[in-house]
C-alpha positions in Angstrom: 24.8 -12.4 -60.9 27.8 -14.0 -62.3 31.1 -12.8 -62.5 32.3 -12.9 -66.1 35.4 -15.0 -67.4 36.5 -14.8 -71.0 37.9 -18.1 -71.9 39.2 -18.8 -76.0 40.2 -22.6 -77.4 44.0 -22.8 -77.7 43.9 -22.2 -81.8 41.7 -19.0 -80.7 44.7 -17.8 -78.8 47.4 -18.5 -81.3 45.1 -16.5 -84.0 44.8 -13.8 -81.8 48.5 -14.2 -80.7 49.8 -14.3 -84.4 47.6 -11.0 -84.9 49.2 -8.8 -82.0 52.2 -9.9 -83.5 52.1 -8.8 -86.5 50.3 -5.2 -85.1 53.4 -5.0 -83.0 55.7 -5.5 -85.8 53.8 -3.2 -88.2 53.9 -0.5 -85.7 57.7 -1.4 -84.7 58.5 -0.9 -88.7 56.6 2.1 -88.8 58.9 3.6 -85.7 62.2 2.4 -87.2 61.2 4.2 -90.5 60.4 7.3 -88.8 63.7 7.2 -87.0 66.0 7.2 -90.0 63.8 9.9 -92.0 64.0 12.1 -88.7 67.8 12.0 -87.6 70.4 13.8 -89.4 72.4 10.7 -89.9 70.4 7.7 -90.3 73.0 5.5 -90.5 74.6 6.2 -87.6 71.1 6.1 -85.8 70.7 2.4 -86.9 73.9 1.5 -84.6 72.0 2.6 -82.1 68.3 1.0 -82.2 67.8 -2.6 -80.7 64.5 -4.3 -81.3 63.6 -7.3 -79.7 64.9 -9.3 -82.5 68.8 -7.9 -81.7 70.8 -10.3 -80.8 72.2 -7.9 -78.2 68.8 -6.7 -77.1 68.5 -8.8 -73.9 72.1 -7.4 -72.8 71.6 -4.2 -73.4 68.1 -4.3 -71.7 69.5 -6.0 -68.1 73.2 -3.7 -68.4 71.4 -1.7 -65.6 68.7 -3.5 -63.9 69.5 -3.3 -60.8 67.1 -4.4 -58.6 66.4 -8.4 -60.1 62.9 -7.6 -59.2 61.8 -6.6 -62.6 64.2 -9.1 -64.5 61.0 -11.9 -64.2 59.4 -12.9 -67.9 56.2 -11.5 -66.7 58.4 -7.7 -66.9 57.1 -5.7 -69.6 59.9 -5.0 -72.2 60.5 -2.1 -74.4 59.4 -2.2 -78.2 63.1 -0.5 -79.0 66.0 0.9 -77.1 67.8 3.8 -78.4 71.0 4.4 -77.2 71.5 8.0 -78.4 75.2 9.4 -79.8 73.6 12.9 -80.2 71.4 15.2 -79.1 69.4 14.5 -82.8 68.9 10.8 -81.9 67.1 12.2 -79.1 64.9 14.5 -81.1 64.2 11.7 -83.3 62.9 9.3 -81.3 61.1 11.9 -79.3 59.0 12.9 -82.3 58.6 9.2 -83.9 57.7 8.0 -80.4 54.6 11.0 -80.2 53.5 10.2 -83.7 53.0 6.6 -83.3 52.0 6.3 -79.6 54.8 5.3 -77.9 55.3 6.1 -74.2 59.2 6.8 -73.7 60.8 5.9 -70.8 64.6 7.6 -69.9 67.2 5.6 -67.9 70.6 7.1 -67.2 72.0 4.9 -64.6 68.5 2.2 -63.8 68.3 2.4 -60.1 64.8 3.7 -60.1 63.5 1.6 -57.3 60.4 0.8 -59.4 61.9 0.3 -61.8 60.3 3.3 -64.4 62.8 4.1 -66.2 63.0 0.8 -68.1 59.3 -0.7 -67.4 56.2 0.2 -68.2 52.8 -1.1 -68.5 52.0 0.9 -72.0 53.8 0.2 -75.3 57.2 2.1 -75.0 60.9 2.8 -76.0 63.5 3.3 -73.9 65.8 6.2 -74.4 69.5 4.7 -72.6 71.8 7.4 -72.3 74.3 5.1 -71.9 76.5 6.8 -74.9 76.1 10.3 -73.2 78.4 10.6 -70.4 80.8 12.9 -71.3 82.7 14.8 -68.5 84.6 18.3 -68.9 85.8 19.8 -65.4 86.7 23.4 -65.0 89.1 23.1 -62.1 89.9 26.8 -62.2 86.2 27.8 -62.3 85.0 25.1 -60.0 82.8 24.1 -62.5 81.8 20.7 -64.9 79.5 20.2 -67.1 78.4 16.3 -67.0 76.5 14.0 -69.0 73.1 12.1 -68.4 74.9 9.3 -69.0 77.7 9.4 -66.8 77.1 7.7 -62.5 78.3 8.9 -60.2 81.7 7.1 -60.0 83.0 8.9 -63.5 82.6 11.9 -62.2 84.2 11.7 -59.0 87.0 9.7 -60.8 87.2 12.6 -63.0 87.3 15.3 -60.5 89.6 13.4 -57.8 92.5 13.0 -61.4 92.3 16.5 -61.3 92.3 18.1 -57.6 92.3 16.3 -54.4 91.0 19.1 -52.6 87.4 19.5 -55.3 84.5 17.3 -54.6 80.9 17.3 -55.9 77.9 16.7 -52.9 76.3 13.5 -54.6 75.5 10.1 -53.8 77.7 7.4 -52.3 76.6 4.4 -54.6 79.4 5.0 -57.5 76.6 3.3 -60.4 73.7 5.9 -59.8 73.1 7.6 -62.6 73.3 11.5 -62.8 70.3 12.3 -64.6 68.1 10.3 -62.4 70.5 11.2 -59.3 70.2 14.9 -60.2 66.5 15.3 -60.8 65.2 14.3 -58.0 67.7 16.1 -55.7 70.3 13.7 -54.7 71.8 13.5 -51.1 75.7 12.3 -49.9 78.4 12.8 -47.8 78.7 16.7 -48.1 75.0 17.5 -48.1 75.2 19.0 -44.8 78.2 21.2 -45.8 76.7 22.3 -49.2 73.2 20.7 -49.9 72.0 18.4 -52.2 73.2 17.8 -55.8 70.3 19.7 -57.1 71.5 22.4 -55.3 74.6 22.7 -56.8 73.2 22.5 -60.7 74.3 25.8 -62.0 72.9 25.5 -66.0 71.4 22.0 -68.0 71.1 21.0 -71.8 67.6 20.1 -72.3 65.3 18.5 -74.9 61.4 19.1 -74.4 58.5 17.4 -76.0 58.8 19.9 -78.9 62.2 18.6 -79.8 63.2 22.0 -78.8 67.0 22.2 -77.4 66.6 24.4 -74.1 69.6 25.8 -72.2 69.2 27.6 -68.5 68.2 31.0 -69.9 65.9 29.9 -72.4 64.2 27.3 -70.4 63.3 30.0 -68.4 63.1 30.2 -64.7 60.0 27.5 -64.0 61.5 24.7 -65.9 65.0 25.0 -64.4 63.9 24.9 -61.3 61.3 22.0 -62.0 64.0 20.0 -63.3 66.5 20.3 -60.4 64.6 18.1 -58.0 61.2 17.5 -59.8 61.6 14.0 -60.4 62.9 12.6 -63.8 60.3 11.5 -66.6 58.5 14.8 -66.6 59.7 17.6 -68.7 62.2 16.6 -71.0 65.1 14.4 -71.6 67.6 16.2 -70.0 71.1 15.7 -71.7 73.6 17.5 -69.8 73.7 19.6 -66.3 76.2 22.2 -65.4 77.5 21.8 -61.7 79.1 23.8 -59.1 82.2 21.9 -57.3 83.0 22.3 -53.9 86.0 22.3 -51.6 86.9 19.9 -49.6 90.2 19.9 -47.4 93.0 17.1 -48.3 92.2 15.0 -45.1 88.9 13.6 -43.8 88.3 11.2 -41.2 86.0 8.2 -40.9 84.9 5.7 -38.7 82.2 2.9 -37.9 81.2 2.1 -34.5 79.1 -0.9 -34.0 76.9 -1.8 -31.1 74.6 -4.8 -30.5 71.4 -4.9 -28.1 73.4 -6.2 -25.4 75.7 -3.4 -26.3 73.7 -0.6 -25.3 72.6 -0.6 -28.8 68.4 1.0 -27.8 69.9 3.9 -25.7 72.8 5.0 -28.4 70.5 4.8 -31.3 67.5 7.0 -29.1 70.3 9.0 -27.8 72.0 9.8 -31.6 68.3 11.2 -32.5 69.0 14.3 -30.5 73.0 14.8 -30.9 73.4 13.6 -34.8 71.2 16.7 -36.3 72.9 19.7 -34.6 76.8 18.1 -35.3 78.7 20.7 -37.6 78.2 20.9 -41.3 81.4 18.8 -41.3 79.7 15.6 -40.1 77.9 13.4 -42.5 76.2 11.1 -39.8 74.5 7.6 -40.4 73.0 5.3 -38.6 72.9 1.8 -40.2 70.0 -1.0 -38.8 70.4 -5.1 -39.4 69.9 -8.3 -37.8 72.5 -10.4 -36.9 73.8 -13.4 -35.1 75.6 -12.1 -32.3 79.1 -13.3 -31.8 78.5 -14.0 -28.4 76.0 -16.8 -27.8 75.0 -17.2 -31.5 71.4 -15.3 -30.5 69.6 -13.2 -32.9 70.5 -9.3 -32.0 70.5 -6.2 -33.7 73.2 -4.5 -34.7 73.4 -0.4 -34.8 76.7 0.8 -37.3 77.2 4.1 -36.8 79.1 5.9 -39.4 80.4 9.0 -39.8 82.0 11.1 -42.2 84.3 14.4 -41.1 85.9 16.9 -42.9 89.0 17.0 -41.3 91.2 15.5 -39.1 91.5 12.6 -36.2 91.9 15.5 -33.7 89.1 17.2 -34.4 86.3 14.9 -34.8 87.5 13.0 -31.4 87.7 16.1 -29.5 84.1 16.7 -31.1 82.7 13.3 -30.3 84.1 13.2 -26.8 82.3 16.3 -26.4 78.9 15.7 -28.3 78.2 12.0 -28.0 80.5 10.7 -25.2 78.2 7.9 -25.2 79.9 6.2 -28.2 82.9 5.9 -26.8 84.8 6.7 -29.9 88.7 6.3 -29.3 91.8 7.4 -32.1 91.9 4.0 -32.4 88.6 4.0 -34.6 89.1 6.4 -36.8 91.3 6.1 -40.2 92.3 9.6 -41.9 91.9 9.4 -45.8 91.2 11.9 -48.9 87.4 12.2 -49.8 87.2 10.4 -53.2 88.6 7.2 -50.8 85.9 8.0 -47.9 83.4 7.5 -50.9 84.9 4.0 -51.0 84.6 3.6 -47.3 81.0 4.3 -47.3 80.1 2.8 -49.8 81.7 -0.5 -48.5 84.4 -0.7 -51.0 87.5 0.2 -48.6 89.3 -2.5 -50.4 89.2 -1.5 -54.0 90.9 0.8 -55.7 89.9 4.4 -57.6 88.8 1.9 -60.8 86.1 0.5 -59.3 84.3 4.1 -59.7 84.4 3.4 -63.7 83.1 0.1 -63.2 79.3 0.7 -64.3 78.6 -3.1 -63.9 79.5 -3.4 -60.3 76.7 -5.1 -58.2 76.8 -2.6 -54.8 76.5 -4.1 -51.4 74.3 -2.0 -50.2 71.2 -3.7 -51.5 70.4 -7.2 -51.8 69.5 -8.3 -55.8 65.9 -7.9 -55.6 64.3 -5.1 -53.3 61.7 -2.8 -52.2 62.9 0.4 -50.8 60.5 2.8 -48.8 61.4 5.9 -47.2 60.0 8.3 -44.3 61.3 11.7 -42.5 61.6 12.1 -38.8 60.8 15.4 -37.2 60.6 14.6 -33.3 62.4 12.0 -31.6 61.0 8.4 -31.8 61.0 6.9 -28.1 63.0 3.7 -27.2 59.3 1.9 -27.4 59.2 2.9 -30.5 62.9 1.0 -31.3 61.2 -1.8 -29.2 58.9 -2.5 -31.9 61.0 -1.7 -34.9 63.3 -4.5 -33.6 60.6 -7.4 -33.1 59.8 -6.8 -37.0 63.6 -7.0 -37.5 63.3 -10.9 -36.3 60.6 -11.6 -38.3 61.8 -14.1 -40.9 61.5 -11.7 -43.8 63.4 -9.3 -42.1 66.7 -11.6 -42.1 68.3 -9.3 -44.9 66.3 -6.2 -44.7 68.0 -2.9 -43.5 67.3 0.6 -42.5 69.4 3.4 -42.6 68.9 7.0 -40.3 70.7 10.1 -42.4 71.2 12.7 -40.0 69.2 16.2 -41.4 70.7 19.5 -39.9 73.7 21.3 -41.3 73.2 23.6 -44.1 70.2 21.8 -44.9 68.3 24.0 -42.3 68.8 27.1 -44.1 67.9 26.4 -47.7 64.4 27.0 -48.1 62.0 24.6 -48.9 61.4 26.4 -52.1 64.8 27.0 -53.5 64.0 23.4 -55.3 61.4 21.0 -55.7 62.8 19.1 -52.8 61.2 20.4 -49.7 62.7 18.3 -47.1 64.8 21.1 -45.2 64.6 23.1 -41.8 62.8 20.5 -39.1 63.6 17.6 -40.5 66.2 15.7 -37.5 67.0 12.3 -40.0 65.6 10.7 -43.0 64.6 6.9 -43.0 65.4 4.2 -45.6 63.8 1.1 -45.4 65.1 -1.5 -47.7 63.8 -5.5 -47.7 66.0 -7.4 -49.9 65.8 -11.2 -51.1 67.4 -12.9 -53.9 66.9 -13.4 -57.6 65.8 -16.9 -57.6 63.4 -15.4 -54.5 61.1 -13.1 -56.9 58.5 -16.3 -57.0 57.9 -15.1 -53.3 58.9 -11.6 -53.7 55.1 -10.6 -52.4 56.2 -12.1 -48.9 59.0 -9.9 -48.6 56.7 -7.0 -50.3 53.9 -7.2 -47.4 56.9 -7.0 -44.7 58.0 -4.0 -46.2 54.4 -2.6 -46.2 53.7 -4.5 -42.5 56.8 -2.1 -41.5 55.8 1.4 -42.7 52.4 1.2 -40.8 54.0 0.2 -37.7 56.2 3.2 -38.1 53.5 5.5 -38.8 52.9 7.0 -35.1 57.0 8.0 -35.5 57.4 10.0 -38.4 56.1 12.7 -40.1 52.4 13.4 -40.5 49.9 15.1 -42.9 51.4 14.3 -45.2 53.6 11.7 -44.3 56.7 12.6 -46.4 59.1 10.4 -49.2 61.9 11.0 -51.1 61.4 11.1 -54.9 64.7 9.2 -55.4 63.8 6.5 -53.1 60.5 5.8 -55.3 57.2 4.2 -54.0 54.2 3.1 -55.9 52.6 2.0 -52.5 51.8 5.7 -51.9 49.8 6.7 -54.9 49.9 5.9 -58.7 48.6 7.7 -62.0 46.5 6.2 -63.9 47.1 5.3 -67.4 44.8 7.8 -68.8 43.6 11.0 -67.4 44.8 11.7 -64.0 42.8 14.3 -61.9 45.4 16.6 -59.7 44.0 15.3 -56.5 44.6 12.0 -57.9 48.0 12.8 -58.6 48.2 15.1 -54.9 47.9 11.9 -53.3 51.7 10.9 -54.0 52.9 14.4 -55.3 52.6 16.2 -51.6 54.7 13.5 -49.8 57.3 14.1 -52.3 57.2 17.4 -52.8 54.4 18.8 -50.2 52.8 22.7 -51.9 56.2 22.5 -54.1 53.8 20.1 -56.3 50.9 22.8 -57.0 54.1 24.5 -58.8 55.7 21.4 -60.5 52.0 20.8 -62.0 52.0 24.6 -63.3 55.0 24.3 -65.4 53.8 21.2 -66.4 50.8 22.4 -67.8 52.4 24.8 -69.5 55.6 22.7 -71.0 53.6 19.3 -71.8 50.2 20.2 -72.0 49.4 17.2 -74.0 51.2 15.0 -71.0 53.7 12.7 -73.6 56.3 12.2 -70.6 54.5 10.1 -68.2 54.7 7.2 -65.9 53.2 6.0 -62.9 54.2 9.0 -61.0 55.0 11.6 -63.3 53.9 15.2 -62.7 50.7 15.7 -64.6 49.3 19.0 -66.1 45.6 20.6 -65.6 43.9 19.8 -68.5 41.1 22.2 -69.5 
């Protein structure tokens, strides 16, 4: 039998081309009237709704694409943006969106690494909290309560203005966003010393499917904890969290050691397995992976950064090293004493620029190439030097030229919080987490499926290395390669298939308060947490 093609004349298509557009711009209408009937101030609602025919909907669309991957015409675009100034712009478009059928997708600082929060294959809105990112520190209390909106950079400029010896344990990349950051956990240079972000929420502001505004108490205890490492998209928009700060002494100390193959570079990577885990809480240990020329001969090599983060001074981490990892070698000479809100700089390779770059939301990190596909795996027993072997020939494989992979050291504090005290489960046993990140440019995305299938090409070869049944991700390092929804109904074993390497038997709990929150499933995506429908 044969296959079927559907095939129209070209006046056929522009008919039915003509028609879709006019259904689109009917049911576009429709929304925008439901919008200023449903806010309390339509006109200040219009200022912040930009259809397709804006002439600043394009820039407002790409302000925080980050990864070029999904900036192709073949992206799907949103119907409408909303770019909410209150919590009843939020309401609004909640309930229009529900009563004509649109999907709504959140973004707070779009570095989703599939880019959900401002794709999606349905008919959909995105809700930009761009507008919402206030900040208000407590510095007696040790307390903030932050924005959506705001990334990471305003709030460490805002708490570094006010103490040098506060901090807040969050990412190292200054344009995350802290909605997405914080709802899926959220990992930095203090996560050792305090645990992750999610940890340290202490109340949130949020805005369920109901149009309901929910606080900590009233929430109740399911949905704050869902929230605080569930995975964004979910449960609500969530406007506003309350966070614990931290101390953090007026002097760290930071250094980079770099080693090449013909360095030693096999043995001090194989050897940092077993040391970098059971350092202090104090250490924030990672262990950077590239291809490189070497300066040598000009040869391909690989070159191992290690980096490390400690909370105090020169004296103390070299004493520590010396004793710990004498292997590295690591000298006074190496290491720089600075405050913490500057060793967020260092990390994030930005040791030149000053504070302001953190309140630069437009900044392009270098950290990840323009377009990208991130992967991620956890370690829980030391990967033999074979292994590295192996990892390295794929390294020189052409599509590997700009790819990287980053070890983060487990251990600390991390051991003792149990794997239930959030949705993130990734605690006690855990030695290092793996990030695997290919990279290629913009004008590369015509042969972004090369780069795509080396990404792939690598996680199976790494398979024997890492952890097992299931083989565990990070929500915030997003991967449709491991399970997808589907469009439609979504059976929980479906859904299992994804939701246990994120989350392992935390999911059976995220899909109760699901259930019981969004019965009806209106926020969903790809790999959204789905209820049991009767």
């Amino acid at each position: 039998m044969k296959s079927v093609h559907f095939s129209m004349s070209p006046f056929l298509f522009v008919i039915l081309f003509s028609l879709l557009w006019v259904t689109s711009a009917h049911a576009n209408k429709s929304f925008l009237d439901c919008l200023a009937l449903h806010s309390n101030d339509s006109s200040s609602i219009s200022k912040v709704i930009f259809t397709q025919n804006n002439s600043s909907y394009s820039s407002v669309l790409e302000s925080t694409i980050w990864n070029f991957r999904f900036t192709t015409p073949f992206t799907p675009k949103p119907l409408v943006i909303v770019t909410p100034l209150h919590v009843s712009h939020i309401q609004a478009t909640i309930y229009c969106s529900r009563k004509h059928g649109l999907q709504i997708r959140t973004r707070s600082g779009g570095h989703d690494l599939e880019g959900l929060s401002y794709v999606s294959e349905a008919a959909f809105v995105i809700v930009d909290m761009v507008n919402l990112r206030s900040i208000d520190i407590d510095v007696e209390n040790k307390v903030a309560w932050v924005q959506s909106g705001a990334v990471l950079g305003e709030l460490y400029y805002n708490i570094a203005n006010r103490s040098n010896t506060l901090a807040f344990p969050a990412g190292i990349c200054h344009t995350v966003g802290i909605g997405g950051h914080l709802s899926g956990g959220g990992y930095g240079l203090l996560f050792r010393k305090y645990g992750l972000a999610a940890d340290n929420v202490i109340d949130a502001q949020l805005v369920d499917v109901n149009g309901r505004v929910l606080d900590k108490k009233s929430m109740g205890e399911d949905l704050f904890w869902a929230i605080r490492g569930g995975g964004g998209g979910s449960f609500g928009i969530v406007v506003a969290w309350k966070i614990q700060l931290v101390s953090v002494p007026s002097t760290v100390t930071v250094f980079t050691i770099n080693r090449n193959l013909e360095q030693n570079a096999t043995e001090l990577v194989h050897r940092w397995q077993y040391v970098a885990p059971n350092f202090p809480n104090e250490i924030f240990s990672t262990l950077i992976l590239r291809r490189v020329n070497s300066s040598e001969d000009g040869k391909r090599t690989i070159l191992a950064s290690f980096r490390f983060t400690f909370l105090g001074s020169i004296d103390g981490v070299v004493s520590l090293m010396q004793e710990r990892f004498p292997e590295l070698g690591l000298v006074r000479e190496d290491c720089t004493e600075m405050s913490w809100i500057e060793s967020i700089l260092y990390v994030g390779n930005l040791p030149n620029e000053t504070l302001n770059i953190l309140l630069d939301r437009t900044f392009q990190s270098p950290l990840v190439s323009p377009s990208f596909k991130g992967k991620s795996d956890y370690v829980r027993k030391p990967i033999p030097k074979i292994g590295f072997n192996g990892l390295w020939s794929r390294l020189f494989e052409d599509e590997g030229a700009t790819a990287s992979i980053n070890f983060i050291a487990y251990g600390g504090i991390m051991d003792e919080i149990p794997a239930t005290a959030t949705p993130f489960p990734h605690r006690a046993g855990n030695l290092y987490k793996i990030s695997y990140n290919a990279g290629w440019q913009e004008k590369e995305n015509v042969i972004s499926e090369r780069y795509i299938s080396w990404s792939r090409r690598l996680y199976s070869y790494m398979g024997p290395f890492v952890s097992k049944s299931p083989r565990q991700a990070y929500i915030n390092y997003r991967d449709l390669d491991i399970g997808i929804n589907n469009q439609g109904y979504t059976s929980f074993a479906q859904a299992s298939i994804w939701g246990r390497k994120y989350f392992l038997n935390n999911f059976d709990r995220l899909v109760r308060v699901k259930t019981k929150v969004d019965p009806n499933n209106f926020f969903r995506h790809e790999q959204s947490i789905p209820p049991v429908f009767n």
